[in-house]
N, C-alpha and C positions, 0 to 999 in steps of 0.2 A: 504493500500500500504506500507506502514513504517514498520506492522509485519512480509509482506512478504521479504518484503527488508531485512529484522534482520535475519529473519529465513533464506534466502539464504543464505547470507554474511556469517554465522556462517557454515552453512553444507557445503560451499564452503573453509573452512579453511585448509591450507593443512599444516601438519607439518612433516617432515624429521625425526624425532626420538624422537620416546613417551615410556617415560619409569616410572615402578610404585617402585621402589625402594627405593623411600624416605619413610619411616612409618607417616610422618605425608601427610595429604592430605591438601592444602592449597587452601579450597572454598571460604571461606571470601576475599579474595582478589576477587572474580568476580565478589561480589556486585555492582561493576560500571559496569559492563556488561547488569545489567537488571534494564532498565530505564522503562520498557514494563510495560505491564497485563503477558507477557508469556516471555517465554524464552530456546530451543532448539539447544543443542553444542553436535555435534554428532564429533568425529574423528579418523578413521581408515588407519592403516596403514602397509604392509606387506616387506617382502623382502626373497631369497629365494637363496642358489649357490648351485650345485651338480660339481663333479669335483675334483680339490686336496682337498678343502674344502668344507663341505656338511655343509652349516648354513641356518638356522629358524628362523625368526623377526618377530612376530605376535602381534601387538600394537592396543589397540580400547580403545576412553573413550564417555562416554555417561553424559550428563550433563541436567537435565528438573528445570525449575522455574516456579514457579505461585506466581505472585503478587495478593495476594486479602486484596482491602482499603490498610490497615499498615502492613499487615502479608506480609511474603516472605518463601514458604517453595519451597527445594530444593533438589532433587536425583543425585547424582554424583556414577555412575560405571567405573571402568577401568579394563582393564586381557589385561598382558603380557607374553608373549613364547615368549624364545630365544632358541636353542638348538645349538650344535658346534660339526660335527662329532657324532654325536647319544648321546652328551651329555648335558642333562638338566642345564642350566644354569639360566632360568628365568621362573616360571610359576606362576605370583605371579594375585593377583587381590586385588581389593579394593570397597568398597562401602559406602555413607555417605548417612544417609537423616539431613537436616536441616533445622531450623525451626528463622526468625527475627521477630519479632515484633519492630516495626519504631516507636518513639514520637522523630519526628522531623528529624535531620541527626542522630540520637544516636540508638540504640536499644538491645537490649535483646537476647540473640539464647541462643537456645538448637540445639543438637546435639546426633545423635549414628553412630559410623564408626566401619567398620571390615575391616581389611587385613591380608596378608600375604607378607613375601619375604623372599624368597629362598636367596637372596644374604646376610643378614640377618641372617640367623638361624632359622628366627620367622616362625614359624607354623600358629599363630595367634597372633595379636594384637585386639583387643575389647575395647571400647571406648564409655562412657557417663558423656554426663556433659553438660554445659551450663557458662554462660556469660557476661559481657554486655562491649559493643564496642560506644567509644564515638568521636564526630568528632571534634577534635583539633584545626584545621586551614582549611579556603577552600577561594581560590579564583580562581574562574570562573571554569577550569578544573582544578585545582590543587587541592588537598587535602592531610589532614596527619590526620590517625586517630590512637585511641590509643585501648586496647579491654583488659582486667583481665579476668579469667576465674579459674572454676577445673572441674577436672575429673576422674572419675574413670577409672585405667588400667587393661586390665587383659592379660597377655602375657605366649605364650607357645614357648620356644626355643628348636632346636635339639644340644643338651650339646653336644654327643659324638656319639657314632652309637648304636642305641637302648634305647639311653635313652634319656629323655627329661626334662627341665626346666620349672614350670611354677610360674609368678611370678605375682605379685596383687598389684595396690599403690595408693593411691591417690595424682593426683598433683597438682599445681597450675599453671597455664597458663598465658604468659602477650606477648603480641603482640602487632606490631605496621604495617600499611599499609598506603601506600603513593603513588601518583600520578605527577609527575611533567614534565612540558613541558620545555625543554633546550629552545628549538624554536618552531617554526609554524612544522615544519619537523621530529623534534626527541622528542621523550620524556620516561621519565626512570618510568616502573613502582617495586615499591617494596617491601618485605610482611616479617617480622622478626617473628618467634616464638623461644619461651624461658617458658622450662617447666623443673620444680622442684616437687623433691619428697617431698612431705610431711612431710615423715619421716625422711629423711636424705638429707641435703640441698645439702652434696656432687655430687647426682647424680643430673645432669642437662643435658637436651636436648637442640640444639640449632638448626636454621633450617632457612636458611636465603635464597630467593628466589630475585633476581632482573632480569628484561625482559626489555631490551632496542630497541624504535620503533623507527622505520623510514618510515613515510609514505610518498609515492610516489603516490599520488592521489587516484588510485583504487586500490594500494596496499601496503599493509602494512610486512616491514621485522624485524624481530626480532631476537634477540639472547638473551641468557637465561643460568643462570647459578644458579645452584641449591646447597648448600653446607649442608650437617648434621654430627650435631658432637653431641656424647654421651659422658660423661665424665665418665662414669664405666660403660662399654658393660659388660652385666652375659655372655656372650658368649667367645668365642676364635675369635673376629673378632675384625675388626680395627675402632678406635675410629671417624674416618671420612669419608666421599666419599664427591664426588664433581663429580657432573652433566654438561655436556654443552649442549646445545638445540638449532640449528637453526631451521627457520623455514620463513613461509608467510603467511598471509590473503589476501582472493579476495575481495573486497568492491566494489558490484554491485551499 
């Protein structure tokens, strides 16, 4: 009854605006999501105007976990269409598989991700590396953990029209993820990454994600704000964006 109950609640989750624009993908923060053997986060989402304005919103992400004993491996898909008057604005997608191995709250991952975004420049971004995330502070639902990592990059940009960039690095990765209840009713979750090239400390990625709950017995409202900042984009684009995201869950 408990799995059906997870597995509803989750396909029942309705969100207002999914979008894959940010180049990193942030899975490790839903480890508190899967307390299970299993775990299924399906979310789709469309929009549609003809008229003065002819716009296309086409948003889906797919998320599967399997807990088996200490391992946790994990498949995360998303593909976004936006189009504005017959023009391509977003056709971007993404995909991760990941892999924890648990000795206690702390563990180990490996990791390979691909995506694109067209807002972006990137053609492709490619991604292997691995980890290990270790748990800080915990009391009752609360937690703060802290995770080091590297990985391999490998990136294609559209430089100019007809030609392309493609660039290769190794970084380092340091992350931190947190859980905190203000009250019985609200509570902030939050997931920081911070990634350096190897070879040049100048270039730094930052990638700060916090989602504030408010639940209402069988439902849960959230707001969500998404920020990435590049300190040397190789492209002709701007060193930051900033996301906002309302949304709801149904809790059968």
């Amino acid at each position: 009854m408990n799995k059906l109950k997870t597995i509803l609640t989750i396909l029942l989750s309705l969100i207002f605006y999914n979008s894959f624009s940010q180049a990193i993908l942030n899975t490790e923060a839903m480890l508190k999501e899967i307390d299970s053997t299993f775990a299924f986060k399906l979310n789709v989402d469309g929009n549609m105007n003809f008229g003065n304005i002819e716009l296309t919103e086409i948003g889906s992400s797919l998320t599967l976990g399997k807990k088996i004993k200490n391992s946790l491996v994990r498949m995360s898909l998303g593909y976004e269409y936006i189009s504005e008057d017959k023009e391509i604005l977003s056709n971007d997608w993404t995909g991760q598989i990941r892999y924890n191995k648990f000795f206690n709250k702390n563990s180990v991952f490996l990791f390979i991700q691909g995506s694109n975004v067209k807002s972006l420049k990137l053609d492709h971004r490619y991604l292997v590396g691995g980890g290990y995330r270790i748990r800080v502070k915990e009391n009752k639902s609360n937690y703060f953990d802290l995770a080091a990592g590297f990985f391999y990059e490998d990136e294609l940009y559209e430089k100019e029209l007809n030609s392309q960039l493609s660039i290769y690095n190794y970084r380092y990765s340091f992350s931190s993820f947190s859980n905190f209840f203000i009250n019985e009713k609200i509570s902030l979750s939050t997931s920081v990454y911070y990634q350096i090239n190897s070879k040049d400390f100048k270039d730094k990625r930052l990638f700060i994600d916090p989602r504030l709950y408010f639940d209402l017995v069988s439902l849960k409202i959230y707001l969500n704000v998404k920020y990435r900042h590049h300190s040397t984009p190789y492209v002709d684009i701007l060193k930051s964006d900033t996301e906002y995201t309302f949304g709801f869950e149904i809790d059968l």
